[in-house]
Each structure stands twice: as C-alpha cells, then as structure tokens.
DRENKE-742590 format. One record per residue (C-alpha): x, y, z; residue in one letter; residue number from 1. Coordinates in steps of 0.05 Angstrom, whole numbers. Example, Ala and Ser with C-alpha at 12.3 -4.5 7.8 and 13.67 -1.06 7.14 Angstrom:
BEGIN
@xx=246, yy=-90, zz=156, resn=A, resi=1
@xx=273, yy=-21, zz=143, resn=S, resi=2
***
This chain:
BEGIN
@xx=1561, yy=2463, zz=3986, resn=X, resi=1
@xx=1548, yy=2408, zz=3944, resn=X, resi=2
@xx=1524, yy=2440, zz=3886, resn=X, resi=3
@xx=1592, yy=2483, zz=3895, resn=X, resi=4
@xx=1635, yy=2421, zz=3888, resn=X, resi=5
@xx=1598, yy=2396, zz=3827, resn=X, resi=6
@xx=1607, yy=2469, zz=3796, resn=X, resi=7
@xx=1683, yy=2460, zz=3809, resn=X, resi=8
@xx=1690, yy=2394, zz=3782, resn=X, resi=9
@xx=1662, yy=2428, zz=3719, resn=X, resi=10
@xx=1717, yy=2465, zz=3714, resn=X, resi=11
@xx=1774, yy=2418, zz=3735, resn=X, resi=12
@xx=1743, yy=2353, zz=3718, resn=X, resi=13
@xx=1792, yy=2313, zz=3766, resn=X, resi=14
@xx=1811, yy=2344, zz=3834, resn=X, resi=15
@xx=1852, yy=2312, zz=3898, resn=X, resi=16
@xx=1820, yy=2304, zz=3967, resn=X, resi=17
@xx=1872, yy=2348, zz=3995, resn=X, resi=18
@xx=1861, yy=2392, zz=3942, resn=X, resi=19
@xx=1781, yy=2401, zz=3952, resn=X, resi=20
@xx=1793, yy=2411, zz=4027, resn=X, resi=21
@xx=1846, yy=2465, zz=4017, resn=X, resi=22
@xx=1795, yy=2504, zz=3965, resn=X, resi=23
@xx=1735, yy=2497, zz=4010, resn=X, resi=24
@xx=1781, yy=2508, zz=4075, resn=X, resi=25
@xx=1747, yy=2446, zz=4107, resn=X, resi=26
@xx=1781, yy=2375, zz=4131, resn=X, resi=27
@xx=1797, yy=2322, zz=4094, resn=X, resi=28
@xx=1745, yy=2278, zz=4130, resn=X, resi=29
@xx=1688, yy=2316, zz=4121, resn=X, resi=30
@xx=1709, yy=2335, zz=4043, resn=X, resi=31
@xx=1706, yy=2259, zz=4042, resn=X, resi=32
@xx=1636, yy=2257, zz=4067, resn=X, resi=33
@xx=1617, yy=2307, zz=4019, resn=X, resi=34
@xx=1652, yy=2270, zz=3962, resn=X, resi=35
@xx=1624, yy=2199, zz=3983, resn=X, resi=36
@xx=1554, yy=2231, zz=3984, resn=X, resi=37
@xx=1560, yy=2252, zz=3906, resn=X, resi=38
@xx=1588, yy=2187, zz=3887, resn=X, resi=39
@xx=1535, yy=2153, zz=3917, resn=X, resi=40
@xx=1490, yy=2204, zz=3877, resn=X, resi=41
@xx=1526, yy=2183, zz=3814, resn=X, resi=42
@xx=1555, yy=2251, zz=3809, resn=X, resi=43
@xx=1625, yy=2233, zz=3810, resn=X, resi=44
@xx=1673, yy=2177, zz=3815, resn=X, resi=45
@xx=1734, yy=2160, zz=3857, resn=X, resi=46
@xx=1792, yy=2146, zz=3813, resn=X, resi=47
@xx=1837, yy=2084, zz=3831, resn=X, resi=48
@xx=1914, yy=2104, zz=3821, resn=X, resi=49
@xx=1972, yy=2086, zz=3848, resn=X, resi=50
@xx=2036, yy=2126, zz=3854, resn=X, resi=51
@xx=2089, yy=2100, zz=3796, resn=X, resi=52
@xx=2145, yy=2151, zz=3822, resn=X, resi=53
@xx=2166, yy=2104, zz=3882, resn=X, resi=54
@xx=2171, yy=2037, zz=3908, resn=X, resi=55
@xx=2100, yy=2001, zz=3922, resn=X, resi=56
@xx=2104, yy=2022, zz=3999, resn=X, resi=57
@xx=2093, yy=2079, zz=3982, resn=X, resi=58
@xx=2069, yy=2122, zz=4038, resn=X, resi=59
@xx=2138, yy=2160, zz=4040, resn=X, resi=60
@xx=2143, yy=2217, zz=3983, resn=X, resi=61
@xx=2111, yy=2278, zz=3965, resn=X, resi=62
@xx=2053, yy=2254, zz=3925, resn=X, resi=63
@xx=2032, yy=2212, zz=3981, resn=X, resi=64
@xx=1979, yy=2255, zz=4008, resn=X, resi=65
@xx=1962, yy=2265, zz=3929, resn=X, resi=66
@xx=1934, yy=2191, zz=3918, resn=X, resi=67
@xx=1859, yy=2207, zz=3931, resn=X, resi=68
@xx=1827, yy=2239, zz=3868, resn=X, resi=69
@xx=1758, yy=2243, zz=3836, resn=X, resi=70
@xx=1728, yy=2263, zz=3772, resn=X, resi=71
@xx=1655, yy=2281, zz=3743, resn=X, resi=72
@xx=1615, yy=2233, zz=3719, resn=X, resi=73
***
C-alpha cells in the first residue's frame, strides 16, 4: 500500500488527507498512519497551510476538511 501512495504522489505531487482516504477507500486515521510512516521515511512531507478564504477560526467553511496536504519529497 505504501509503494501505491508513493506511485500516486508521482502523479499528483501534492494530495489532501481527505483526498488519499477517499482514493484508497480507507479512514482518515489510518491514511494518516500510512502518511506519517513515509514522512518519517523521508518520502514525503506534510505541507503547513493555512486557509486565507476565511477568518483565522477557521474550522467553519468548505475547505476546512481540505487543510491537511502532503507532497513528494
């Protein structure tokens, strides 16, 4: 499974959480898992962003769920 989420970062090059889970048809916490495990591995890297289409609480629009992405290394 791993190996299948480096192959798809090939193609993407930056993907959401929410957006690994829904292609793999797994959780979020265990994509996370997955994900921390090839970070660790210095496969990939979690990107730090923060939403610039609300306030700073943010938390309440669509993108919220959207906040959590990683790229290849």
């Amino acid at each position: 499974m791993l190996r299948k989420i480096i192959d798809l970062f090939k193609e993407r090059k930056i993907i959401s959480l929410s957006n690994l889970a829904i292609h793999f048809k797994t959780d979020e916490s265990a994509m996370e898992a997955m994900l921390q495990e090839l970070v660790r591995k210095g496969y990939i890297q979690k990107l730090h962003t923060e939403c610039n289409s609300c306030s700073a609480s943010c938390m309440g629009c669509s993108f919220a769920s959207e906040k959590d992405f990683y790229q290849l290394r």
